[in-house]
N, C-alpha and C positions, 0 to 999 in steps of 0.2 A: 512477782517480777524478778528477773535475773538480771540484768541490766536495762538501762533505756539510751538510749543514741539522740542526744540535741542537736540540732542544727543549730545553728546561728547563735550558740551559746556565751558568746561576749557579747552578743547586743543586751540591750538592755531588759527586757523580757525573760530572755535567756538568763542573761547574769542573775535574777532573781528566783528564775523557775530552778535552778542547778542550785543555787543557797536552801533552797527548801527541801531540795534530792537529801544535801547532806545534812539538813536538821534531821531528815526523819531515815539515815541512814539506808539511800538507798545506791545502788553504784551506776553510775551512769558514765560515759564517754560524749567526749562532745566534737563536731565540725562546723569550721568557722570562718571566712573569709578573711578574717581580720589575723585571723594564723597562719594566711600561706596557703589555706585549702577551699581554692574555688570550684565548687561541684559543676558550675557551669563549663567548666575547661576540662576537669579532671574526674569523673567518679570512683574512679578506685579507692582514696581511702576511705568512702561511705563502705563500699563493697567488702573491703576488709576488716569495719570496723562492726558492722552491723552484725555477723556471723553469731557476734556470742552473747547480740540482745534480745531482747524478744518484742521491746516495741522500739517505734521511730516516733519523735517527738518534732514534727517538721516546725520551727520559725525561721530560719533563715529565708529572710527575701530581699528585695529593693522598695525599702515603704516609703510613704507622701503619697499626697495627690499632686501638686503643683508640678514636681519637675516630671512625671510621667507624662504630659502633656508634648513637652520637648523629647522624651529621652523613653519614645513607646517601645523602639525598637527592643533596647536593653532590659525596660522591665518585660517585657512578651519572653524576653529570652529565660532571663531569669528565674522569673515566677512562674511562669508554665512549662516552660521546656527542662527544667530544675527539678517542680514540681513531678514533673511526669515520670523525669528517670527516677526519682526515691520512688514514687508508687510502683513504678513495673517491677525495682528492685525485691522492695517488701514482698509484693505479686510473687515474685517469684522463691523469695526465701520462706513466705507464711510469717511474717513478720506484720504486727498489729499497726498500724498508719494514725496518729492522729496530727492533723493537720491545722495548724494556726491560717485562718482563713480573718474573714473584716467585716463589719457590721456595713459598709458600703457597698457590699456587692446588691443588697437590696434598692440602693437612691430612694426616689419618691414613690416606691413599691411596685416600679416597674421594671429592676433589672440597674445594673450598673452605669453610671454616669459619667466615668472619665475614667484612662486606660489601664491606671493602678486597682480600682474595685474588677475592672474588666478581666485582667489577667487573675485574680484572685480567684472570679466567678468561673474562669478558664479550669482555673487547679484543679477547684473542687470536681467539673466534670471530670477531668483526669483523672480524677481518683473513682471516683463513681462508673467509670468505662472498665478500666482496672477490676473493679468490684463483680460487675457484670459476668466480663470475659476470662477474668484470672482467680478469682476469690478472694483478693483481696479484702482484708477485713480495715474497714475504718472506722476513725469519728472527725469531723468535720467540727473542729471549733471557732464561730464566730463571735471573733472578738469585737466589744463594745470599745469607746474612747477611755485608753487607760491614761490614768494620772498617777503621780507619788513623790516621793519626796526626791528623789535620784533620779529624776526624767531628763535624760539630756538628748529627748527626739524633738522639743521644738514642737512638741502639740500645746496646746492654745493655754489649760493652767499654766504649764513651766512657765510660758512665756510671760504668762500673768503675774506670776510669782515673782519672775526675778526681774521684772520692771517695776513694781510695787518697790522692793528691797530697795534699789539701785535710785528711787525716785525719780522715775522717768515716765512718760504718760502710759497709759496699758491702751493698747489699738485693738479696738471693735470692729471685726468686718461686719459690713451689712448693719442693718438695724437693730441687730441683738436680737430678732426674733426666731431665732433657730432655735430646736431644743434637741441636746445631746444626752445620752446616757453615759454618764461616767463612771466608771469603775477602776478602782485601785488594784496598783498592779499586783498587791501580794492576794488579793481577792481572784485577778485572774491566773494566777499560780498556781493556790488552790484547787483549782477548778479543773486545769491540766493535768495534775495528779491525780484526781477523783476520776478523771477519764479514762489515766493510767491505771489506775486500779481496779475499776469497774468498767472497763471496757462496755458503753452502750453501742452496741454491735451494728454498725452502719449507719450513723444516725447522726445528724447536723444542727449541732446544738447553738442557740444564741448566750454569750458569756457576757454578763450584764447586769445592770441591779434591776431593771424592768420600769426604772424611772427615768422622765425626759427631763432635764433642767433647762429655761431656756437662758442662754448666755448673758444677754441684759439685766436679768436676776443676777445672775453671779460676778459678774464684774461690776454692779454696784456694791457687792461686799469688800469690796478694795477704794471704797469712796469717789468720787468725784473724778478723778483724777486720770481723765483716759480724751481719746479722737477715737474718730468713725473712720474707714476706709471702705471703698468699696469690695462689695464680695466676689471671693476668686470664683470660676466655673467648674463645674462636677462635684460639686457639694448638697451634699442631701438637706433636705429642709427640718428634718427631724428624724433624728434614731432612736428608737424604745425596744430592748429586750425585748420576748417573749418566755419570760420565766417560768411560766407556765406549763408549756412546752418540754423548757429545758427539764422542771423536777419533775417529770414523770421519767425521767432516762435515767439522772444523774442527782446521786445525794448529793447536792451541793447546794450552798448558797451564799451571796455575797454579803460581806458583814459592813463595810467601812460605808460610810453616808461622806458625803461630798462636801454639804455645805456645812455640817461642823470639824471637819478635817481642814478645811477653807480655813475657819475661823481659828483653827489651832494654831495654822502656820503663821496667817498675819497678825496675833497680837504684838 
């Protein structure tokens, strides 16, 4: 690898995938919105910056499900039409594509359920058209529900986390009978790098432990001390990796286990 080019390298994903570039001393350049560089306005500094990398490490998007509901318009723009110019880009330069895509584009194993998994689902054909008609080479990585110690997205441990701390109740949508596959973020790091360096040549990999925990189990590792709310809409009822899958492509595998990571943070 001669360089790699991050999107959305201040989000949090990002902030951790680029700490890991430079433990293992690799050079990458990054674009960010939170820097003044919205690719949805402007692509030019992708176009100048990309020249002297050889892969494109796409996370920048607009993530949640909830406010995509309200605000389809701008994730559609952003995530797909975002999406589309890096892929024709790369298409065009021979530049390698690996694309942070969501464990949600699947729902209840029939396709995407609300308009954030939908535009994701969007991407990926984007890139896969690209693939077709331009030679684009990709990997499509989908991402499992990451947790860590430095999560400031407001997915469901943080939130668990720092209500437990704060002693306030921890709020359960639904009955707790959902089950999520969680993976730690430096697990799905890992895993981006291993793509980056072993390029699995057009292939759409699930980034995951391959285990479902269902939520009622783990929020009673925080004791008693939580309310029910009811469940938001377009949420899938259970997500499980396909691990299986994924190590026939890519030497990877996730190492951090959930519920004694759990237990480390709450003593």
């Amino acid at each position: 690898m001669s360089k790699i080019l991050v999107t959305g390298h201040l989000g949090w994903i990002g902030s951790n995938f680029t700490k890991l570039l430079d433990q293992h001393n690799i050079s990458w350049v990054g674009i960010d919105r939170v820097a003044g560089e919205d690719l949805l306005l402007d692509m030019q500094p992708f176009i100048d910056r990309v020249k002297d990398c050889d892969t494109v490490v796409h996370l920048a998007a607009t993530a949640r499900i909830p406010p995509s509901w309200s605000q389809a318009d701008h994730y559609r723009e952003n995530n797909v039409g975002v999406t589309d110019r890096v892929a024709r880009v790369c298409a065009e330069q021979g530049k390698y594509l690996v694309f942070a895509s969501s464990s949600s584009v699947y729902g209840n194993g029939n396709g995407p359920l609300n308009p954030y998994s939908w535009t994701k689902h969007a991407g990926e054909e984007c890139i896969r058209m690209h693939s077709r008609s331009m030679g684009l080479e990709y990997t499509i990585a989908r991402l499992f529900t990451n947790y860590s110690e430095d999560d400031p997205s407001g997915l469901v441990i943080s939130k668990w986390l720092d209500a437990h701390r704060n002693g306030t109740p921890l709020v359960l949508r639904g009955e707790g009978s959902q089950s999520r596959d969680f993976i730690h973020v430096s697990d799905t790091c890992k895993a981006l790098l291993a793509i980056c360096e072993q390029k699995p040549l057009n292939s759409s990999l699930d980034i995951g432990t391959g285990t479902a925990v269902k939520l009622l189990d783990i929020i009673k590792l925080f004791g008693s001390n939580y309310v029910t709310e009811a469940e938001l809409p377009g949420y899938a009822r259970i997500t499980k990796a396909n691990v299986y899958d994924t190590a026939k492509r890519l030497n990877w595998v996730a190492r951090i286990d959930l519920i004694p990571w759990i237990n480390s943070q709450i003593r």
